[in-house]
OpenMM code with the backbone's topology and positions (N, CA, C; nanometers):
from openmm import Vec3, app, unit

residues = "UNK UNK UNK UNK UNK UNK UNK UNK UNK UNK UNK UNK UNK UNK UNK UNK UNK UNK UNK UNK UNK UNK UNK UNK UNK UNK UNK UNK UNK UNK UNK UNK UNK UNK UNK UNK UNK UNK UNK UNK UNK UNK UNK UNK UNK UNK UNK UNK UNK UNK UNK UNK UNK UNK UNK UNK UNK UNK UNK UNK UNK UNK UNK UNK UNK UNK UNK UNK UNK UNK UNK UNK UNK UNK UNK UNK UNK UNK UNK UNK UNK UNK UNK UNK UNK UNK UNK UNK UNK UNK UNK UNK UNK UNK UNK UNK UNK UNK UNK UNK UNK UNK UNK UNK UNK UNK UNK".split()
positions = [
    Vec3(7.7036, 8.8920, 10.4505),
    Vec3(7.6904, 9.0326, 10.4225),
    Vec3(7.5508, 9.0584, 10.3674),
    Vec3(7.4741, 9.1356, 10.4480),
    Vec3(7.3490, 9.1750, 10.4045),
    Vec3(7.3416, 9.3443, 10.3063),
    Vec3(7.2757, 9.3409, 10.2200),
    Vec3(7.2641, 9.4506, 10.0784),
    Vec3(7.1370, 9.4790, 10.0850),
    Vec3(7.0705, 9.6017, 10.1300),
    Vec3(6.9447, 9.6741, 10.1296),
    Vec3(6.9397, 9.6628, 9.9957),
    Vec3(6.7905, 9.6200, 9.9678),
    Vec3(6.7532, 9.6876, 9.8124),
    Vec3(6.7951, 9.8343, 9.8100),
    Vec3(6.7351, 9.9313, 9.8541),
    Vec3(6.7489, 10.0441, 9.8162),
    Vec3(6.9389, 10.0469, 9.7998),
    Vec3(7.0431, 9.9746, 9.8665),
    Vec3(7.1650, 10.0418, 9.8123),
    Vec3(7.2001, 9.9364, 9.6905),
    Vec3(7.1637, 9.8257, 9.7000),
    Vec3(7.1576, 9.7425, 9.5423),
    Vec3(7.1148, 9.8615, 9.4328),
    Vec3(7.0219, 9.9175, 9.4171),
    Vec3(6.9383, 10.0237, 9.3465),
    Vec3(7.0214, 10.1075, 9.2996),
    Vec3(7.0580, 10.1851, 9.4419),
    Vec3(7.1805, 10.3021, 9.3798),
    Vec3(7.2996, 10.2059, 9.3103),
    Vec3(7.3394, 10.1074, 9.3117),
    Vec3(7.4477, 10.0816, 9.2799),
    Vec3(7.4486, 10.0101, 9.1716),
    Vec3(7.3310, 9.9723, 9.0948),
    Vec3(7.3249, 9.9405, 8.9654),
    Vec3(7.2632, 10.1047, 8.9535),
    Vec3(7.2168, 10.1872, 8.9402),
    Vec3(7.1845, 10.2971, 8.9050),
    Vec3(7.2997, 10.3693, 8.8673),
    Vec3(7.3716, 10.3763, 8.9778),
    Vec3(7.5304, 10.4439, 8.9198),
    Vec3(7.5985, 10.4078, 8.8170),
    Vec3(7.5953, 10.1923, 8.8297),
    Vec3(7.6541, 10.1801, 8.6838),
    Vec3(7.6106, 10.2325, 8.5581),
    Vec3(7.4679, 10.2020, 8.5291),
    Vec3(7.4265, 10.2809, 8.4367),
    Vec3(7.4242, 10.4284, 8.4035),
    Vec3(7.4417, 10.5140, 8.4616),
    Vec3(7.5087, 10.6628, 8.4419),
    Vec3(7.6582, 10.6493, 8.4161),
    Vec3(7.6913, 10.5745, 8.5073),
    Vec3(7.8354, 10.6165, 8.4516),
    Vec3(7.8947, 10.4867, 8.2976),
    Vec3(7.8310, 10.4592, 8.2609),
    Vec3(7.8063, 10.3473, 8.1468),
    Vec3(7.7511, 10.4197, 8.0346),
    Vec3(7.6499, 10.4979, 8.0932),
    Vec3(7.6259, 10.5921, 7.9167),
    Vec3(7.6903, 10.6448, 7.8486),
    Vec3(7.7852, 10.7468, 7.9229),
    Vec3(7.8650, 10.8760, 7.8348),
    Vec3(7.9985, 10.7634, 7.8412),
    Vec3(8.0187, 10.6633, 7.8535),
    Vec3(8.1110, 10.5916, 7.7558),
    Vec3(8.0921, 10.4717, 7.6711),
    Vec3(7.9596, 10.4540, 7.6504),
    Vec3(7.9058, 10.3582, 7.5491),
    Vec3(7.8722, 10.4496, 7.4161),
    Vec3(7.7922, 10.4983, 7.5185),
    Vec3(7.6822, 10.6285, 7.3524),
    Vec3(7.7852, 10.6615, 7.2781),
    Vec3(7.8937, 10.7458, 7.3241),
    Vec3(7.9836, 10.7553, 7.1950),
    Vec3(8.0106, 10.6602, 7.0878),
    Vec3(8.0510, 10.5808, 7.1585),
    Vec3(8.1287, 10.4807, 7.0318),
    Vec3(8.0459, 10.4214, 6.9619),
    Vec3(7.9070, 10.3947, 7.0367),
    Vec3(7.7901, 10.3507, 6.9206),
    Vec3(7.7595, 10.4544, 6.8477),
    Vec3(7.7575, 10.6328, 6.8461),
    Vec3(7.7203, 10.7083, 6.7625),
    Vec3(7.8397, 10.6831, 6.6559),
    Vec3(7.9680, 10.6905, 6.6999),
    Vec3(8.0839, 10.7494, 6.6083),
    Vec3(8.1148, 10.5947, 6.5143),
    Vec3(8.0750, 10.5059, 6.5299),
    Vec3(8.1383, 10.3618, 6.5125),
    Vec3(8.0504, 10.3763, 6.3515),
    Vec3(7.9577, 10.4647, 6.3529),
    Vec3(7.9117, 10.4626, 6.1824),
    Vec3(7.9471, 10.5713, 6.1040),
    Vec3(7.9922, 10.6850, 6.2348),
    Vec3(8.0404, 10.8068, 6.1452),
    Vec3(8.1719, 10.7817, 6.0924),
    Vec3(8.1923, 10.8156, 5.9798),
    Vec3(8.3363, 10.8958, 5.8979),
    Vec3(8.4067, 10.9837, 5.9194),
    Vec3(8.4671, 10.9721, 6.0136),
    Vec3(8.5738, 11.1085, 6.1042),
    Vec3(8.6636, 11.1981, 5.9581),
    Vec3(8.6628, 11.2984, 5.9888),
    Vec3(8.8079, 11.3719, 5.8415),
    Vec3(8.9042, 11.3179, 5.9119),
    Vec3(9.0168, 11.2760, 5.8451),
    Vec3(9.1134, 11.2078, 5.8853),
    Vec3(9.2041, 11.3011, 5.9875),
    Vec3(9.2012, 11.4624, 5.9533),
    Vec3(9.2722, 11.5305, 6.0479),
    Vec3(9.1726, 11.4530, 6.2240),
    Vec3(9.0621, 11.4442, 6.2167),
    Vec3(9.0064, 11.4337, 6.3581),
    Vec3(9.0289, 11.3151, 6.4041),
    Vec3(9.0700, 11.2128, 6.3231),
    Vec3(9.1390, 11.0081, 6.3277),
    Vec3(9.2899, 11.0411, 6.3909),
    Vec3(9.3454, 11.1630, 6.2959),
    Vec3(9.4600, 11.1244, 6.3950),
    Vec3(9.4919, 11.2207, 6.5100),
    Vec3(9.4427, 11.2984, 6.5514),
    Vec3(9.3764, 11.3784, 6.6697),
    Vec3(9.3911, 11.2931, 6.7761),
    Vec3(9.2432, 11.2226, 6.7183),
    Vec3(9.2148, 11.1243, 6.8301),
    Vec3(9.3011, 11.0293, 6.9003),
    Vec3(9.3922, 10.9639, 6.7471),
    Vec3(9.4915, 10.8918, 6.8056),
    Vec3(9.5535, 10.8686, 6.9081),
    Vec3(9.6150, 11.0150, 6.9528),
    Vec3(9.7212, 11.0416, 7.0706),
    Vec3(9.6289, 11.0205, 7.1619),
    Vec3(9.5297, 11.0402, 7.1718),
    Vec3(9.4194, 11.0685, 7.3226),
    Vec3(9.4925, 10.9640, 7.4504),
    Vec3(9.4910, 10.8034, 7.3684),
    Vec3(9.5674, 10.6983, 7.4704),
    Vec3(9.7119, 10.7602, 7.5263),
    Vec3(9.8016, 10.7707, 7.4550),
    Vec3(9.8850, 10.8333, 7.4819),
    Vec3(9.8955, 10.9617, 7.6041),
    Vec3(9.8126, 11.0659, 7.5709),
    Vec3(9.8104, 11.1539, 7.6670),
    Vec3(9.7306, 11.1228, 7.8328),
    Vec3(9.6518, 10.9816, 7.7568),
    Vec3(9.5863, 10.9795, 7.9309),
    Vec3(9.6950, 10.8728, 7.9824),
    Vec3(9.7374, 10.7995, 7.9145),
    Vec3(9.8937, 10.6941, 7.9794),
    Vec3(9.9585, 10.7900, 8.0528),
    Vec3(10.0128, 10.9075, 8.0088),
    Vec3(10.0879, 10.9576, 8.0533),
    Vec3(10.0867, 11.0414, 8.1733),
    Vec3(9.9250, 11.0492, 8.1801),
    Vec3(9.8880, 11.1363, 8.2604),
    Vec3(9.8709, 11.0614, 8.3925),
    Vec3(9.8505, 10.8917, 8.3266),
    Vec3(9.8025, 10.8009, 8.4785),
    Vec3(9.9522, 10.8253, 8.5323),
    Vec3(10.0833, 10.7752, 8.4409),
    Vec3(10.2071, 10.7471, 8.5297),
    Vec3(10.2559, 10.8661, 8.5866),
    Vec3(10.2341, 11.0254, 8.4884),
    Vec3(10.3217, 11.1273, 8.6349),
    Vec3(10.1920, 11.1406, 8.7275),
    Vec3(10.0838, 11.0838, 8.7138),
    Vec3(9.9770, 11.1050, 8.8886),
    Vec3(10.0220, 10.9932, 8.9623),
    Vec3(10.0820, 10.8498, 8.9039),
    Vec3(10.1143, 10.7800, 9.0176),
    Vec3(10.2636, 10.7789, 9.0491),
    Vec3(10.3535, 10.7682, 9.0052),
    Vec3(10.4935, 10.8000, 8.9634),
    Vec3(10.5669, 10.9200, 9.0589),
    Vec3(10.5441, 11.0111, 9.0233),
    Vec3(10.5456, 11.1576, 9.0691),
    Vec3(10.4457, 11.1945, 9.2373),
    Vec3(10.5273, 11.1824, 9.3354),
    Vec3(10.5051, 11.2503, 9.4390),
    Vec3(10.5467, 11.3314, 9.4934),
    Vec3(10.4670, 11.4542, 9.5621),
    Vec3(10.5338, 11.5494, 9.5981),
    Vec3(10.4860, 11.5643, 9.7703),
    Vec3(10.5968, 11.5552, 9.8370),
    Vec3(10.6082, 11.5779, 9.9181),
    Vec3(10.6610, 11.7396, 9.9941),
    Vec3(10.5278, 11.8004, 10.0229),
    Vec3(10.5559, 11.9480, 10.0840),
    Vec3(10.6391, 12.0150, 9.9952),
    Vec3(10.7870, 12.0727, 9.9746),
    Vec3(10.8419, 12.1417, 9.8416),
    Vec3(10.9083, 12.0584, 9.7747),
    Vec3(10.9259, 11.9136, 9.7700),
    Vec3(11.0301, 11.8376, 9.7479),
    Vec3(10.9473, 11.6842, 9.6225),
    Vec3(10.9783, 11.7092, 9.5409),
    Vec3(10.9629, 11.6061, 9.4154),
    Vec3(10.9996, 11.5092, 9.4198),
    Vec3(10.9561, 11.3804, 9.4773),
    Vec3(11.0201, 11.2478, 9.5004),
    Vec3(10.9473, 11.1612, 9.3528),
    Vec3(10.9564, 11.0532, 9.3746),
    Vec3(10.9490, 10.8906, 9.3137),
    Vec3(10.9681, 10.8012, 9.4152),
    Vec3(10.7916, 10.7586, 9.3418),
    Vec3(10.6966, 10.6349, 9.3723),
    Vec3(10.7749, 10.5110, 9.2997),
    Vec3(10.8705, 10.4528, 9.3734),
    Vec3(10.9444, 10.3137, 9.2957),
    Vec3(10.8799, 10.1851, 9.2814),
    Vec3(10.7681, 10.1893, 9.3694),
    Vec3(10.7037, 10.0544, 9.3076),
    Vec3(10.6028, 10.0738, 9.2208),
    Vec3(10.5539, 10.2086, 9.1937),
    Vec3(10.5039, 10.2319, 9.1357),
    Vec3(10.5499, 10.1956, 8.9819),
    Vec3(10.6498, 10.2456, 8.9634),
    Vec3(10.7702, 10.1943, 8.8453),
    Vec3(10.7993, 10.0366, 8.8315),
    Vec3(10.7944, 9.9749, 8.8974),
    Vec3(10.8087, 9.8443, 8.8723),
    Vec3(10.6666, 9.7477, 8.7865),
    Vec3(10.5477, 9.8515, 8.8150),
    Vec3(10.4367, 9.8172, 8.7342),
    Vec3(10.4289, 9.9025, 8.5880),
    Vec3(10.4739, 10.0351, 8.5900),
    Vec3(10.4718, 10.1016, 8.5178),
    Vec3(10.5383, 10.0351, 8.3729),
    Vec3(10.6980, 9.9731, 8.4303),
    Vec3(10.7708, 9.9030, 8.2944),
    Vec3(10.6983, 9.8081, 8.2386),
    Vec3(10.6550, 9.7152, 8.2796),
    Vec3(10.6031, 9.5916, 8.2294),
    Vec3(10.4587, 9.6943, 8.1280),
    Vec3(10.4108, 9.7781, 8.1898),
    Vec3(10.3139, 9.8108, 8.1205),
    Vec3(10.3021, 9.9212, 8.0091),
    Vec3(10.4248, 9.9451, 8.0440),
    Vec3(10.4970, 10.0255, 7.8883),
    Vec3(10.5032, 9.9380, 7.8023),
    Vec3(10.6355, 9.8742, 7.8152),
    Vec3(10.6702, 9.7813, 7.7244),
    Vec3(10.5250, 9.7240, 7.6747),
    Vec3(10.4439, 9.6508, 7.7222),
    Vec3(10.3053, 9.5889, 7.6512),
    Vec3(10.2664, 9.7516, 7.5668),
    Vec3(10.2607, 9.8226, 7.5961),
    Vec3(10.1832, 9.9814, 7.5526),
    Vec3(10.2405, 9.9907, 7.3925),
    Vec3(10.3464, 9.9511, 7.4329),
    Vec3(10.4459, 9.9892, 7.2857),
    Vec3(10.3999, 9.8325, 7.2067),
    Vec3(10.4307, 9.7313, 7.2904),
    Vec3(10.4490, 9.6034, 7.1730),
    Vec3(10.2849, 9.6420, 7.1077),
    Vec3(10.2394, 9.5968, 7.2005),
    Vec3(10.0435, 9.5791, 7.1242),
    Vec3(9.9683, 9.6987, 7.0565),
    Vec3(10.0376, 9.8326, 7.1398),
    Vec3(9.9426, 9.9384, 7.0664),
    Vec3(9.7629, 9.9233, 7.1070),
    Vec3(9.7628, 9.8008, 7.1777),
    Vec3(9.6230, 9.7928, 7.2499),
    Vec3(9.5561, 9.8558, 7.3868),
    Vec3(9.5035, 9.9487, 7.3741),
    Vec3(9.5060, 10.0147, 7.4696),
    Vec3(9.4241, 9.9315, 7.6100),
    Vec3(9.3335, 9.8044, 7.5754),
    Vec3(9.2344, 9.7310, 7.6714),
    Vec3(9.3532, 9.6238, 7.7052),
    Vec3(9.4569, 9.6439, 7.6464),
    Vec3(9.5223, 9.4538, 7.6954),
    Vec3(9.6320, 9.6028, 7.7837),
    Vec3(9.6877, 9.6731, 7.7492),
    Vec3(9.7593, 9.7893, 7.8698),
    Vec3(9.7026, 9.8357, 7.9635),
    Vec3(9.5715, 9.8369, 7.9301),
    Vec3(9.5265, 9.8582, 8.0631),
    Vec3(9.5042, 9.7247, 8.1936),
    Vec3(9.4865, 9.6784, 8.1397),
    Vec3(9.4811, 9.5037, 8.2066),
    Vec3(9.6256, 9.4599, 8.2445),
    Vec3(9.7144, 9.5029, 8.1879),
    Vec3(9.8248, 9.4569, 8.2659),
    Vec3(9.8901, 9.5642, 8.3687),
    Vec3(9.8175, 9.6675, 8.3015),
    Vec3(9.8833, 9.8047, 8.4234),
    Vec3(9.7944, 9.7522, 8.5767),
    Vec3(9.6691, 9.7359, 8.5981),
    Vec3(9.5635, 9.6817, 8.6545),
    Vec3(9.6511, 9.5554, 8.7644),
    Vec3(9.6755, 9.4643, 8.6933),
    Vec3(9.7445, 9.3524, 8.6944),
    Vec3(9.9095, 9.3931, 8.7948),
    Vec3(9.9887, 9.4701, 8.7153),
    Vec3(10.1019, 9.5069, 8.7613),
    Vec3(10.0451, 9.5607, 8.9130),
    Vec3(10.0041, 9.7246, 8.8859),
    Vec3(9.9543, 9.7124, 9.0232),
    Vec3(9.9432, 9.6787, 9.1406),
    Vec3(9.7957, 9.5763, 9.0823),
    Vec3(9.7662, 9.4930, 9.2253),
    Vec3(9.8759, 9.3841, 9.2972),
    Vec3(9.9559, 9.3664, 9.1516),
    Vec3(10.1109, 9.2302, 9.1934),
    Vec3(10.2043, 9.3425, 9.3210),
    Vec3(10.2081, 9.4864, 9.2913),
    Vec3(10.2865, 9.5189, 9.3959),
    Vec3(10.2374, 9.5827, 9.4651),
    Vec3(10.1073, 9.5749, 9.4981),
    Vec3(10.0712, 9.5904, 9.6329),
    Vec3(10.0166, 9.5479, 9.7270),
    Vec3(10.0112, 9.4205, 9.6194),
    Vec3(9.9983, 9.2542, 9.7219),
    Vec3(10.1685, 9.1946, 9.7934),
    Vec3(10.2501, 9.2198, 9.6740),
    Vec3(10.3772, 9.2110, 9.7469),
    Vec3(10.4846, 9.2917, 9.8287),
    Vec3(10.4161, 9.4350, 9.7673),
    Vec3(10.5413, 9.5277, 9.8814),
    Vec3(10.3998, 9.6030, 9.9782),
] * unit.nanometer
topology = app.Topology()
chain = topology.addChain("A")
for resn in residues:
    res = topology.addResidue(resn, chain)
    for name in ("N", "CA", "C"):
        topology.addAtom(name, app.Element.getBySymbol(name[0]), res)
C-alpha cells in the first residue's frame, strides 16, 4: 500500500485538530478549582453520553415502526455492567469498543 505525502500530511494534520479541543481542556481545568455545584454537573456528563451512544445504537427505526438492534444488546450488557462496577469511564469505553467488534466479527 502506497501513502502520498501530501495524504500522510492531512492525516496527521487532522489528528492534531481534532486532539486539541480535547486535550486543552483538561490541561486548563486539571489546575482549576471547579464550585462544587459545577463537579457535580459535570459528573453526569458520562452518563448522559452512555446513554446517548446505546438509544443511537440500540434503537432503530424503521420507516414508522420502532424496532431493536439485539446484537447490539449483547455488547451493550457486558458494558453496563463494567459502567456500573468501575465507574471508569476509559476501561467502559474499551470494553464497549471490545464488545462491539466481538459481535460483529461473530454475527
Amino acid at each position: 500500500m502506497n501513502v502520498q505525502l501530501s495524504t500522510l500530511v492531512i492525516i496527521l494534520c487532522c489528528a492534531v485538530v481534532t486532539a486539541i479541543p480535547r486535550i486543552i481542556p483538561f490541561m486548563v481545568i486539571r489546575n482549576v478549582k471547579l464550585p462544587r455545584v459545577v463537579g457535580k454537573w459535570l459528573s453526569f456528563i458520562p452518563v448522559c453520553i452512555f446513554t446517548a451512544l446505546i438509544a443511537d445504537s440500540f434503537m432503530v427505526q424503521n420507516q414508522s415502526v420502532l424496532s431493536f438492534d439485539w446484537k447490539a444488546l449483547v455488547a451493550i450488557i457486558p458494558t453496563l455492567i463494567v459502567a456500573l462496577w468501575t465507574k471508569n469511564l476509559a476501561v467502559t469505553v474499551i470494553v464497549g469498543i471490545v464488545g462491539m467488534a466481538t459481535v460483529r466479527l461473530l454475527f
